[in-house]
C-alpha positions in Angstrom: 103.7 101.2 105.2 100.2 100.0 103.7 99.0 101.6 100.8 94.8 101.4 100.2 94.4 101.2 96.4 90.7 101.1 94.6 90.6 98.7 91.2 87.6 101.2 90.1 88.2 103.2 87.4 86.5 106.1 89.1 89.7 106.2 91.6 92.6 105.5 89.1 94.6 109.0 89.8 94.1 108.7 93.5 95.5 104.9 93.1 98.3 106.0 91.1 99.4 108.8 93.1 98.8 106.7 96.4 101.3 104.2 94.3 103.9 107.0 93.9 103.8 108.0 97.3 104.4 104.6 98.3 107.2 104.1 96.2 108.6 107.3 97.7 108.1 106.3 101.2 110.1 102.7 100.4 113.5 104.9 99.9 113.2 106.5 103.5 115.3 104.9 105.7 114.6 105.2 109.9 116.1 103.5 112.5 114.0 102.8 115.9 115.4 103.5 119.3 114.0 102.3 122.6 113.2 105.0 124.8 115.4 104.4 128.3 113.4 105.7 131.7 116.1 107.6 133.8 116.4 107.8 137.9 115.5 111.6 138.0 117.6 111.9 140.8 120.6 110.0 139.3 119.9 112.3 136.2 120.6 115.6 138.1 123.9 114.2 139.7 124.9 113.3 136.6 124.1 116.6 135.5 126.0 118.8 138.3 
């Protein structure tokens, strides 16, 4: 995840809560899969 902060002053609550949702985020743990394309027809023997 990348997280846009601003230094300005003007933005300070939108950087801190931008900060805490980033900290959030670093606790989720996910786990990719690769997606596997299937012989339709092998797929519907398989099925019967």
């Amino acid at each position: 995840m990348i997280a846009n902060v601003w230094a300005d002053p003007e933005h300070v609550d939108e950087t801190i809560s931008t900060c805490r949702f980033a900290q959030r985020m670093s606790c989720v743990a996910n786990e990719a899969v690769v997606n596997v394309k299937q012989d339709s027809e092998k797929l519907v023997r398989e099925l019967k």
